[in-house]
C-alpha positions as CSV (number, residue, x, y, z in Angstrom):
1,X,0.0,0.0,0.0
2,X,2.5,2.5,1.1
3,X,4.6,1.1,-2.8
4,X,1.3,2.4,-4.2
5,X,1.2,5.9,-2.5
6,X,4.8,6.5,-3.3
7,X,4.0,6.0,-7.0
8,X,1.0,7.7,-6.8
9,X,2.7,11.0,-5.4
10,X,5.8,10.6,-7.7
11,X,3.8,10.3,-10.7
12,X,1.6,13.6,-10.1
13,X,4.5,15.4,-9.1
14,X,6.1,14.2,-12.7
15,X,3.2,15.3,-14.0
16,X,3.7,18.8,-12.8
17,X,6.8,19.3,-13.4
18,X,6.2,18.4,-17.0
19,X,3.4,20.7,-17.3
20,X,5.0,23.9,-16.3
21,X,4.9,27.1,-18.8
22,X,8.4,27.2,-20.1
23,X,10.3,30.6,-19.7
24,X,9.4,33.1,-23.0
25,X,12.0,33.9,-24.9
26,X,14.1,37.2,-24.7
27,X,11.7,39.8,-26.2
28,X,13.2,41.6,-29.8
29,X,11.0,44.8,-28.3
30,X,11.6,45.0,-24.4
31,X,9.2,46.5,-22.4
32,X,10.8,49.7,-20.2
33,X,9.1,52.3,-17.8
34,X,10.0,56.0,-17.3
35,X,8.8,58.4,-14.4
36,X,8.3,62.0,-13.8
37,X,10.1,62.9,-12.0
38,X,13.3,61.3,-14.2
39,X,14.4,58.2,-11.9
40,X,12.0,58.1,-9.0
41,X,12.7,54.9,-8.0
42,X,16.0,56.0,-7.3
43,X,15.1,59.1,-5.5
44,X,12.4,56.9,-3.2
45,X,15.3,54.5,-2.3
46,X,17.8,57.2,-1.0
47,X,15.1,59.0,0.8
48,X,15.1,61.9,-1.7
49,X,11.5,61.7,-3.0
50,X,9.1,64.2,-1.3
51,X,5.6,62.7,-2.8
52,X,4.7,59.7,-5.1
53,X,5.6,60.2,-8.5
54,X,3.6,62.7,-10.7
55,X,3.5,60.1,-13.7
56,X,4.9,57.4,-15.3
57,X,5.1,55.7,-18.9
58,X,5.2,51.7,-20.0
59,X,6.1,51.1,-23.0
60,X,7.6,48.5,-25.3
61,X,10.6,49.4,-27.8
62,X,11.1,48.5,-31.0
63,X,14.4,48.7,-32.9
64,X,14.8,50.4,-36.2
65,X,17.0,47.8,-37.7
66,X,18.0,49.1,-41.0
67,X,14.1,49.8,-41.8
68,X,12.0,53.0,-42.9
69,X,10.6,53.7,-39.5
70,X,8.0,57.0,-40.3
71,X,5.9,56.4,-43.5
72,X,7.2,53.0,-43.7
73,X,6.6,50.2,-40.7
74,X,4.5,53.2,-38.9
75,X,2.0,54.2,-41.5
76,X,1.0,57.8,-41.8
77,X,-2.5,58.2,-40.7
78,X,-2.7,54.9,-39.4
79,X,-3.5,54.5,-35.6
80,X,0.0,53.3,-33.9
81,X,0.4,51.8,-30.2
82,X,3.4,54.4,-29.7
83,X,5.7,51.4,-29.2
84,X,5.8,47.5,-29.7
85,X,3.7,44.9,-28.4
86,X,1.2,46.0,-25.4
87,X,-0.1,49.5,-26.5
88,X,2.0,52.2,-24.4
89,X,0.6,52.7,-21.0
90,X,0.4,56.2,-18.8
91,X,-0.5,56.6,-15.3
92,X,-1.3,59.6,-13.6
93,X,-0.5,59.6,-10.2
94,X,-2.4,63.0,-9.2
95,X,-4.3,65.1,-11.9
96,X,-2.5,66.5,-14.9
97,X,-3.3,68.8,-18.1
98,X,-2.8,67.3,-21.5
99,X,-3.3,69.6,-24.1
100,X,-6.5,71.7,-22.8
101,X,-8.2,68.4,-21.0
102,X,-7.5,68.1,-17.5
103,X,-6.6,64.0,-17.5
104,X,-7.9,62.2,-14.0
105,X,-5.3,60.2,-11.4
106,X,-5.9,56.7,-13.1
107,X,-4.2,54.6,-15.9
108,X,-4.6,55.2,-19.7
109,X,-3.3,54.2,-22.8
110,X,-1.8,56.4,-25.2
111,X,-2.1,55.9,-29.2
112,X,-0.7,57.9,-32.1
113,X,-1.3,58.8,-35.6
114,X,1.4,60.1,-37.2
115,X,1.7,62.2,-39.9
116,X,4.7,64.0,-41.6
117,X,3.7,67.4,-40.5
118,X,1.7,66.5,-36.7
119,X,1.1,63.7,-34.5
120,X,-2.6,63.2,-32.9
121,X,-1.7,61.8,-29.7
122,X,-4.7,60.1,-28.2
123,X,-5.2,59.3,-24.5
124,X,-8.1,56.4,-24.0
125,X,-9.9,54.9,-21.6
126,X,-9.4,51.3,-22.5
127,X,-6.6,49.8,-21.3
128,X,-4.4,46.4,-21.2
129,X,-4.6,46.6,-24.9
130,X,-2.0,44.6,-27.0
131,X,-1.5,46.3,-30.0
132,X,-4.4,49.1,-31.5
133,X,-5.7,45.6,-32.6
134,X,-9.3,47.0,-30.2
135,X,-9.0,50.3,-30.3
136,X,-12.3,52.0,-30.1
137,X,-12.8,56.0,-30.2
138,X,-15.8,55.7,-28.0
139,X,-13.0,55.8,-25.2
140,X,-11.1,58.6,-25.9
141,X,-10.3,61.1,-23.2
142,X,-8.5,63.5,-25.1
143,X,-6.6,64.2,-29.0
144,X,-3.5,66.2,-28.9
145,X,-2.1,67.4,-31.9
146,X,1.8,68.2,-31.9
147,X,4.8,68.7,-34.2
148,X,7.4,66.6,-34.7
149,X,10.7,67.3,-36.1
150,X,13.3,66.0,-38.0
151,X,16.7,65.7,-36.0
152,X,20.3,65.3,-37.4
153,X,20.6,62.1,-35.3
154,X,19.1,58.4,-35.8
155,X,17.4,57.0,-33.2
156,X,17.9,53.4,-33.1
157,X,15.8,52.2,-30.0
158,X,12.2,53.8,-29.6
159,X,12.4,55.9,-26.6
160,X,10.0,57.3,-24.5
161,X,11.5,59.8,-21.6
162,X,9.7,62.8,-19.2
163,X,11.8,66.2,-19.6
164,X,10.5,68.2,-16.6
165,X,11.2,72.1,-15.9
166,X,9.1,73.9,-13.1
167,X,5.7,72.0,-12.8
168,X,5.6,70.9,-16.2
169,X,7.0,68.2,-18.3
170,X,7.1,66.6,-22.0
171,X,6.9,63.3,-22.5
172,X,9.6,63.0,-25.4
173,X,9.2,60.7,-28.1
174,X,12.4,59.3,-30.1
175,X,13.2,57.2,-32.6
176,X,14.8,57.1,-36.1
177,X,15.3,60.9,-36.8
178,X,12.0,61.6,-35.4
179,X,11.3,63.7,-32.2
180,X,7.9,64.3,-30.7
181,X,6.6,66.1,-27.2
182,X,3.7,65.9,-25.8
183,X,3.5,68.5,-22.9
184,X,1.9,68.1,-19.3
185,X,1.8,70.0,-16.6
186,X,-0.1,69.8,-12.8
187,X,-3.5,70.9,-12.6
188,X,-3.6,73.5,-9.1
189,X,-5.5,72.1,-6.5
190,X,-5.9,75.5,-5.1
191,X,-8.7,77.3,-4.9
């Protein structure tokens, strides 16, 4: 009897073992996170940071690897997820102003449509998206328009960073020879 329970035992845990999700693979676009303010993990750990953080981004990035990035693998006029795999993700850790819309403490995800002259920046409701695959304007918060420009340097890495100065802050946009901000700043909770 006890021969039986052994085998019994061994055999289910063989069977688990076997049946465990192998580790993924390393990812070609790897996801990365940026705060505002620049590196507040950092600050948090040596006591530095005041508050929580105003914002951060979470994002996956593509490489250009020898392609056309801008009217080429990114379509003009065609909705993009501002990044690679999982649509780009922004949370708001305390209310903010995008453009003239005053954007809620919550998470959201941001989409693009890029052309050659202006990027819509689009901040939706409907999150945990992979891809613009679902994308549905029904849950848009806010459209931003704003102007890229052509820079002297290539990008290789899609990067998304926050350049702050006084209250405010961009979220920068880089890749190929493309730059992009999209500017925030706090909404006064003074009355």
């Amino acid at each position: 009897m006890k021969k039986i329970g052994f085998f019994l035992a061994f055999a289910c845990m063989s069977l688990g073992v076997l049946g465990q999700q192998k580790p993924t693979e390393l990812d070609k676009s790897p996801m990365d996170m940026s705060y505002w303010p620049d590196n507040y993990p950092l600050l948090k750990m040596s006591g530095k940071a005041k508050d929580q953080p105003i914002a951060r981004v979470i994002y996956g990035r593509p490489a250009k690897n020898n392609r056309t990035i801008f009217g080429g693998i990114i379509k003009y006029n065609e909705l993009w997820r501002l990044g690679a795999n999982e649509a780009t993700e922004l949370e708001v850790f305390v209310p903010v102003k995008i453009g003239n819309k005053i954007i809620n403490k919550g998470r959201y995800t941001l989409f693009c449509v890029p052309t050659e002259n202006k990027w819509t920046m689009i901040v939706s409701k409907d999150n945990f998206c992979w891809g613009s695959f679902t994308y549905d304007t029904r849950k848009d918060l806010a459209r931003i328009d704003i102007k890229p420009e052509t820079t002297d340097e290539s990008v290789e890495i899609f990067t998304l960073f926050f350049k702050e100065s006084a209250g405010k802050a961009n979220l920068v946009m880089l890749w190929d020879n493309q730059r992009a901000e999209l500017p925030m700043s706090l909404v006064s909770t003074k009355k």
